[in-house]
C-alpha positions in Angstrom: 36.4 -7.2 -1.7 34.6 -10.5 -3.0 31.5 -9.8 -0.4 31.4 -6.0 -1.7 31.2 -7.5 -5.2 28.1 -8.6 -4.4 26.7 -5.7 -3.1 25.6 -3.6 -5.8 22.3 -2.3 -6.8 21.1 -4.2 -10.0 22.1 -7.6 -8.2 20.1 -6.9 -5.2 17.1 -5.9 -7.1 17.1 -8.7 -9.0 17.3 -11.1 -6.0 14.6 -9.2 -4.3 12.4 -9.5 -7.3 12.9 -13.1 -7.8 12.2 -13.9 -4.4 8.5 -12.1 -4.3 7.6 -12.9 -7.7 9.3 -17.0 -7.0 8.2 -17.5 -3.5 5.8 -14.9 -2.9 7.5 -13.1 -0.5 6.8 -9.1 0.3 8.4 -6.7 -1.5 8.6 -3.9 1.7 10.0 -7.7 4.2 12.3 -8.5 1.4 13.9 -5.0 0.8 14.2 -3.6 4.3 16.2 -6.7 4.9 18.0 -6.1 1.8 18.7 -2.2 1.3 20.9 -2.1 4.9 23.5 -4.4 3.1 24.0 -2.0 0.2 26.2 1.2 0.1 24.2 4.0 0.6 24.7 5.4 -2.9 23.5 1.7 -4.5 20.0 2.1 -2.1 18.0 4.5 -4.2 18.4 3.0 -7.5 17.8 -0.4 -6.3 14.6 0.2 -4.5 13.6 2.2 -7.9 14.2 -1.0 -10.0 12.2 -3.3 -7.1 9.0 -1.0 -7.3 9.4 -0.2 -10.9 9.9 -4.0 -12.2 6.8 -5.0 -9.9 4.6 -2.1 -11.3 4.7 -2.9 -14.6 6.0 -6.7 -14.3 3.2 -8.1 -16.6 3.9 -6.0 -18.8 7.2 -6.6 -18.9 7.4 -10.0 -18.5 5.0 -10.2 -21.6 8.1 -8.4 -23.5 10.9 -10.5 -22.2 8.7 -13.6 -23.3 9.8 -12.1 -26.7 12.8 -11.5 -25.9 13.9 -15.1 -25.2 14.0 -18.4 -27.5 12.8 -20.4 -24.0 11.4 -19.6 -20.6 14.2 -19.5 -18.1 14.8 -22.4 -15.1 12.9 -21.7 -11.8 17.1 -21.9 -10.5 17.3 -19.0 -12.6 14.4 -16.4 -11.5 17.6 -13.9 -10.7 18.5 -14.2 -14.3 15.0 -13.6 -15.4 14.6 -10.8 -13.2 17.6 -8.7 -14.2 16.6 -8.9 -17.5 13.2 -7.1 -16.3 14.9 -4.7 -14.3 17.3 -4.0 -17.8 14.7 -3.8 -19.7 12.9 -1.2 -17.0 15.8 0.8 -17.3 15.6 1.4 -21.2 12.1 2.1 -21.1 11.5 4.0 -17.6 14.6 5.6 -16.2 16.7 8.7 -17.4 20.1 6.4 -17.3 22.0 6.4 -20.9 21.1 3.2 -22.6 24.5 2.2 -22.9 25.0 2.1 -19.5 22.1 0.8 -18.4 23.0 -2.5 -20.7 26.6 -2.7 -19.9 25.3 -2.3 -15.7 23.0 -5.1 -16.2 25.1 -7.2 -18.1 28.1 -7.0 -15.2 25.4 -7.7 -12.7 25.5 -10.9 -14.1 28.8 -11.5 -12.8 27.9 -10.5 -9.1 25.0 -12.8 -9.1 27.6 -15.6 -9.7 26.1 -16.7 -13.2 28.2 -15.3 -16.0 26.7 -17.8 -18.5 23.8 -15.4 -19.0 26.1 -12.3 -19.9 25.2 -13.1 -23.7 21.8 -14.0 -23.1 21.5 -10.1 -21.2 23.3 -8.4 -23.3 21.7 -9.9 -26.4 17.9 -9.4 -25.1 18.6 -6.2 -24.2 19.5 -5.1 -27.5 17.0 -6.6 -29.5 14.7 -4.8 -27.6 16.4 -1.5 -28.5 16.1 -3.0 -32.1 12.5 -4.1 -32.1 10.9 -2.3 -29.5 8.1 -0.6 -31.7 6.8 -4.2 -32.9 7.7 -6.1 -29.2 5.5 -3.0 -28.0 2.7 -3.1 -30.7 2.1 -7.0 -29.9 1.3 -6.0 -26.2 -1.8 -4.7 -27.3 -3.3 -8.3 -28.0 -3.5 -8.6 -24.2 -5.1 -6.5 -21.8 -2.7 -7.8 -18.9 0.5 -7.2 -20.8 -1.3 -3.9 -21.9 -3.0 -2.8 -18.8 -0.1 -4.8 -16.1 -2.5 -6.1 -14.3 -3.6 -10.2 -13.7 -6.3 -11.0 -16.0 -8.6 -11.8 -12.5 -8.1 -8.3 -11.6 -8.8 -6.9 -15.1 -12.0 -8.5 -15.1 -13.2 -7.9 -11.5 -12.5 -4.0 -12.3 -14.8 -4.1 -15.4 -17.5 -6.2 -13.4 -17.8 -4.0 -10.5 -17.0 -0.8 -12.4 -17.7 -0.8 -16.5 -17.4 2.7 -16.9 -14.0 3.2 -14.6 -12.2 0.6 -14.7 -9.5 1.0 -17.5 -8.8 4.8 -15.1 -8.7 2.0 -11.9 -5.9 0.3 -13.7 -4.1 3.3 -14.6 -4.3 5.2 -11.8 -2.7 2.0 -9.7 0.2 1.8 -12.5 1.3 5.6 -11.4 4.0 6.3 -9.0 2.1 7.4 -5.6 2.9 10.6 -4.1 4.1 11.3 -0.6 1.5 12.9 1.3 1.9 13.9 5.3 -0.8 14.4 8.0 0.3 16.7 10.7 -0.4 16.2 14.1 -2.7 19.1 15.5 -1.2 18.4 18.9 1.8 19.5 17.8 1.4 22.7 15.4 -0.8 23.2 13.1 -1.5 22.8 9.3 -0.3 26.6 8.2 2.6 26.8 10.5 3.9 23.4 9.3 3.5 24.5 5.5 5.7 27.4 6.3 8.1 25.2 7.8 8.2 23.3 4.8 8.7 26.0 3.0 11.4 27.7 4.9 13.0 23.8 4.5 12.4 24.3 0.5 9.9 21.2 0.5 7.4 22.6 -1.7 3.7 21.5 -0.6 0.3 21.9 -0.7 -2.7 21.1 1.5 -4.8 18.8 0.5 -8.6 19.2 -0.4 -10.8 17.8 2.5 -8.5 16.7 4.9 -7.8 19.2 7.5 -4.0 18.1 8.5 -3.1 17.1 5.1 -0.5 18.4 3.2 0.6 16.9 -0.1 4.4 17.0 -1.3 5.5 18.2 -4.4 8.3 15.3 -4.5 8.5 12.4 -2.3 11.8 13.0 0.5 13.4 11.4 3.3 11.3 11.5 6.2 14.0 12.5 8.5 14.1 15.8 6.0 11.0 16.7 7.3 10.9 20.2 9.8 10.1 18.4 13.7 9.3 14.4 12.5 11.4 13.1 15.2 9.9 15.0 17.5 6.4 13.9 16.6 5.0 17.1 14.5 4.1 14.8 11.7 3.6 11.9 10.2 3.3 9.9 6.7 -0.3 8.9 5.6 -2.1 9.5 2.2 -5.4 11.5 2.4 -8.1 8.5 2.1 -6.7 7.3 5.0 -6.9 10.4 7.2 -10.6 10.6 6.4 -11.2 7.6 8.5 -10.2 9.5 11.9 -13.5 12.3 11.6 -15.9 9.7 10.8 -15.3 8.1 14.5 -17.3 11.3 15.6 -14.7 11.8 18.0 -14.5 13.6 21.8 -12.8 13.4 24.8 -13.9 10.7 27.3 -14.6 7.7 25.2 -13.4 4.4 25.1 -12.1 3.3 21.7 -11.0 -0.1 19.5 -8.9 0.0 16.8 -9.4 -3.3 15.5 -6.8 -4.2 12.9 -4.2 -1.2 13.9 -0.9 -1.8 12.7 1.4 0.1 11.6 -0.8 2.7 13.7 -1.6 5.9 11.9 -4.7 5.4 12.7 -4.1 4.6 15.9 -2.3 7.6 16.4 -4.5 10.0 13.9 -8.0 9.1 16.5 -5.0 9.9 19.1 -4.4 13.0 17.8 -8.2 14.5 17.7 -8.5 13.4 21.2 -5.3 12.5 23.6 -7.6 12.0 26.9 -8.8 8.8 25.1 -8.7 5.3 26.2 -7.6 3.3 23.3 -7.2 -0.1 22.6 -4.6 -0.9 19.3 -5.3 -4.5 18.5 -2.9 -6.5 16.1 -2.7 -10.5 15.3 1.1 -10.3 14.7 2.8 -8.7 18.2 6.2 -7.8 15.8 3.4 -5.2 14.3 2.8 -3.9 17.5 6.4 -2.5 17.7 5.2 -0.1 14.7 2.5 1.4 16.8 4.9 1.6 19.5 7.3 3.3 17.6 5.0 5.9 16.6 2.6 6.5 19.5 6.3 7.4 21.4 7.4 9.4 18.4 4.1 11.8 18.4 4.0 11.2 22.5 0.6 9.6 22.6 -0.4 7.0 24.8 -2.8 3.6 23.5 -2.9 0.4 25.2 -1.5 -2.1 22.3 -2.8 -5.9 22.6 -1.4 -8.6 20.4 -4.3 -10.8 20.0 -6.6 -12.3 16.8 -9.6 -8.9 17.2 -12.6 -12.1 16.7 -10.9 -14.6 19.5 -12.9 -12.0 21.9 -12.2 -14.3 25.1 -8.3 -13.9 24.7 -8.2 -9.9 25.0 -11.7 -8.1 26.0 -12.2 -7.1 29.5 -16.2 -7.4 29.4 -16.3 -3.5 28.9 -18.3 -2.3 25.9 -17.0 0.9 23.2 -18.2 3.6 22.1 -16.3 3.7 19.0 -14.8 0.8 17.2 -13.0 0.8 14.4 -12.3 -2.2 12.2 -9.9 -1.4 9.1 -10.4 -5.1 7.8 -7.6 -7.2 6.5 -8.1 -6.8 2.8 -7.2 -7.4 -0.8 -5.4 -4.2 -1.0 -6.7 -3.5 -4.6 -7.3 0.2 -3.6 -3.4 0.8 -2.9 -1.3 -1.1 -5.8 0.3 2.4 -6.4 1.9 1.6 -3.2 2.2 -2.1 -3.3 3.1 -3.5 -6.8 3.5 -6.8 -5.1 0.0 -6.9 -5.1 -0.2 -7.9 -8.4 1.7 -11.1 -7.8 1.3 -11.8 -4.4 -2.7 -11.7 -4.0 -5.0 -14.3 -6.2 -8.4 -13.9 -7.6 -9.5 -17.0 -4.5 -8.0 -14.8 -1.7 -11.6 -12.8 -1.8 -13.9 -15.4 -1.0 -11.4 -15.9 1.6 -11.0 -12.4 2.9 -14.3 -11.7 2.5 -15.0 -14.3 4.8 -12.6 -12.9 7.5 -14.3 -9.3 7.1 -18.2 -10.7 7.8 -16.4 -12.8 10.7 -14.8 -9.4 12.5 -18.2 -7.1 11.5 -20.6 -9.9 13.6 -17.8 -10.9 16.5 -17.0 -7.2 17.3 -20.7 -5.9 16.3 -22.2 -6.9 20.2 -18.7 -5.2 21.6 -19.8 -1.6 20.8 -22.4 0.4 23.0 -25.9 1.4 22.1 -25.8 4.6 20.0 -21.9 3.6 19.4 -20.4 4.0 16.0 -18.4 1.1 14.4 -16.4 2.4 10.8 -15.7 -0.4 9.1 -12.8 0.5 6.5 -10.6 -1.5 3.6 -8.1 -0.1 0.8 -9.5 -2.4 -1.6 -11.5 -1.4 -4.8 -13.9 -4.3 -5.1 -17.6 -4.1 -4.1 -17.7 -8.0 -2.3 -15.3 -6.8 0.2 -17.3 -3.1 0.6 -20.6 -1.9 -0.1 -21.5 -6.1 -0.5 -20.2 -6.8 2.8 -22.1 -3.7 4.6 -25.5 -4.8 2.9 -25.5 -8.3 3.9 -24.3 -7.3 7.9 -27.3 -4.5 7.7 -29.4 -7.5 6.3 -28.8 -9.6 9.4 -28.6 -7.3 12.0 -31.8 -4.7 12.1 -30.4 -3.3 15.6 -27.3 -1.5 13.3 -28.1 1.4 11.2 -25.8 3.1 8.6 -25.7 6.5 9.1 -24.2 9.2 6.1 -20.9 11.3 7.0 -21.1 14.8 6.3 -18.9 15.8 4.5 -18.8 12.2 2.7 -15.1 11.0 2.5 -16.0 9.4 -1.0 -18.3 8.7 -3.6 -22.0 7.8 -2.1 -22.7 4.0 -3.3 -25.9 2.2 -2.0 -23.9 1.3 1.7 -20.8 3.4 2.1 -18.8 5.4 0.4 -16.0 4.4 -2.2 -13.0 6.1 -3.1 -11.4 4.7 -6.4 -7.7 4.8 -6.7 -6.8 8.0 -8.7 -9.8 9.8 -7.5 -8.4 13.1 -6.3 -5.4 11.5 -6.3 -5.7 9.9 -3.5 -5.4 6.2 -2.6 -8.8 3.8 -2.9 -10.8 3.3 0.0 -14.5 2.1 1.2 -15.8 3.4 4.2 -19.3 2.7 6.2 -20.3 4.1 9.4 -22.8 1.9 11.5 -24.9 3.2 14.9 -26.0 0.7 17.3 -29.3 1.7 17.8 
């Protein structure tokens, strides 16, 4: 009974939390190892409070500095974390405030530190008390106000003045579920009455011929045929990527950077007949694309090798299409990935950005004359995008940047850019390069 104690959905979150905001952890590593050892009833809520308390974190952490008379210990960033996760409650979530603090306070108890049971219960309350002036002091700060890291903040109104307080907004909203059906399968109208028949209410969405957008996020398993391949999940931005590849049967393709693999399996989709190579540096990745080129029965060969350490995995034969979905900063898809926000620092650009000109020039002499390389991120900031593209144009006169029609995004000077929020879909850069 002791060990079930200790299961329960406040406690969990707040050990979850503490362990990506102490030791930069995951959130998605640290909660699919955590949600298994919940009851199934406790699992919803508790992934709720992870992604709410990490979507609005500066922001709340800004209020709990209020709150308390001194900062907590590092020992105690479970503490400190179920007080965020109370305090999300009263403000976010349609649970009656009384139990919301009374929860919160017990969870005290299951994370073995009943010392802090007044210090909850207290903070919680004063908030209830003073929440008009603990809010109106938030304004003094853009990062309590906007919750976003003050480097963030200001690369957003460098590299877009005029957009960037809609940026932070849009990546403070809870994303929607979107699906991409797989034309092998059924097709886009038959699957929408499916859904219908299933009372999933949907809609297509705009510009992306498999796409269908749900009205309300559900379990996958839910879903009319997904076991047996008919669909999968992927947000709209990223199904652009597939038609820019210019794909047919009979080519030989690279898919650079390809875990999990929707992708992978999107390219796949247009064209089975194709020889394609999924590339990851981690092989436990691989096991993703795995999973899902066998769920949608479609066939890649899946390498785990660094893409730029060329003489580990290429066989001497050139592509015809490669596509490299560069490791990024992620800035385009925080609506997904709250962790963002704490995990990723304003030094990790020069850094990535680094890694991204390194894959362009190593993988650039792999591709075929007249080939097409896409080069895509899901970040929002130009030295990682339409930067990067100009200075690899710059050195190499043999590539030429050809225009997509229809554009996936927003024309900038080299590429196209999607901002988060922009037709509600997630951000993304993309740039389509010939070999000429």
């Amino acid at each position: 009974m002791a060990k079930q104690q200790k299961q329960s959905a406040r406690a969990t979150a707040a050990r979850v939390i503490a362990e990506v905001v102490q030791k930069k952890h995951s959130l998605n590593a640290v909660l699919t190892a955590a949600l298994p050892l919940l009851p199934e009833n406790e699992r919803s809520l508790c992934q709720q409070l992870c992604y709410g308390v990490l979507r609005w974190h500066p922001q709340l952490d800004a209020i709990s500095q209020q709150l308390l008379s001194k900062a907590l210990k590092a020992k105690d960033a479970d503490i400190a974390a179920l007080l965020l996760c109370g305090l999300y409650q009263l403000r976010d979530l349609r649970i009656p405030s009384h139990a919301a603090i009374s929860e919160t306070v017990n969870a005290t108890k299951t994370l073995g530190k009943q010392w802090a049971k007044g210090l909850i219960n207290a903070s919680l309350r004063n908030y209830q008390r003073q929440s008009e002036d603990i809010n109106n002091k938030l304004q003094q700060s853009d990062t309590a106000l906007y919750a976003h890291p003050d480097w963030l903040i200001q690369s957003f109104k460098q590299d877009w003045p005029d957009s960037w307080q809609a940026i932070l907004n849009a990546s403070n909203q809870q994303p929607p579920m979107m699906l991409r059906v797989n034309q092998q399968k059924t097709t886009r109208q038959d699957y929408l009455t499916q859904l219908i028949e299933a009372d999933i209410p949907a809609n297509e969405i705009s510009d992306c011929p498999e796409g269908i957008l749900l009205e309300k996020p559900c379990d996958v398993y839910l879903l009319p045929g997904f076991t047996d391949g008919h669909v999968s999940v992927q947000d709209g931005a990223a199904q652009q990527v597939a038609s820019l590849l210019d794909l047919k049967s009979g080519l030989r393709i690279l898919d650079a950077c390809a875990a999990p693999g929707g992708k992978t399996c999107h390219i796949l989709e247009h064209a089975p007949d194709n020889d394609v190579i999924a590339l990851d540096i981690a092989a436990n990745r691989l096991k993703q694309i795995e999973q899902n080129t066998e769920r949608l029965e479609l066939n890649a060969t899946l390498i785990a090798s660094d893409a730029a350490d060329t003489d580990k995995w290429w066989d001497g034969t050139l592509f015809d299409r490669i596509l490299i979905d560069a490791p990024c900063s992620g800035t385009g898809v925080i609506r997904r990935h709250p962790d963002i926000k704490l995990l990723r620092r304003a030094d990790d650009i020069d850094s990535l950005a680094e890694q991204q000109e390194h894959l362009l020039n190593t993988l650039w002499p792999l591709l075929k004359p007249e080939g097409l390389l896409v080069y895509t991120t899901c970040s929002a900031l130009k030295q990682e995008n339409e930067q990067q593209v100009a200075n690899f144009l710059q050195q190499h006169p043999e590539a030429q940047e050809i225009e997509a029609s229809p554009a996936p995004a927003q024309r900038r000077p080299f590429g196209y850019q999607r901002l988060p929020g922009d037709d509600d879909l997630d951000g993304f850069y993309y740039a389509c390069l010939r070999h000429r």
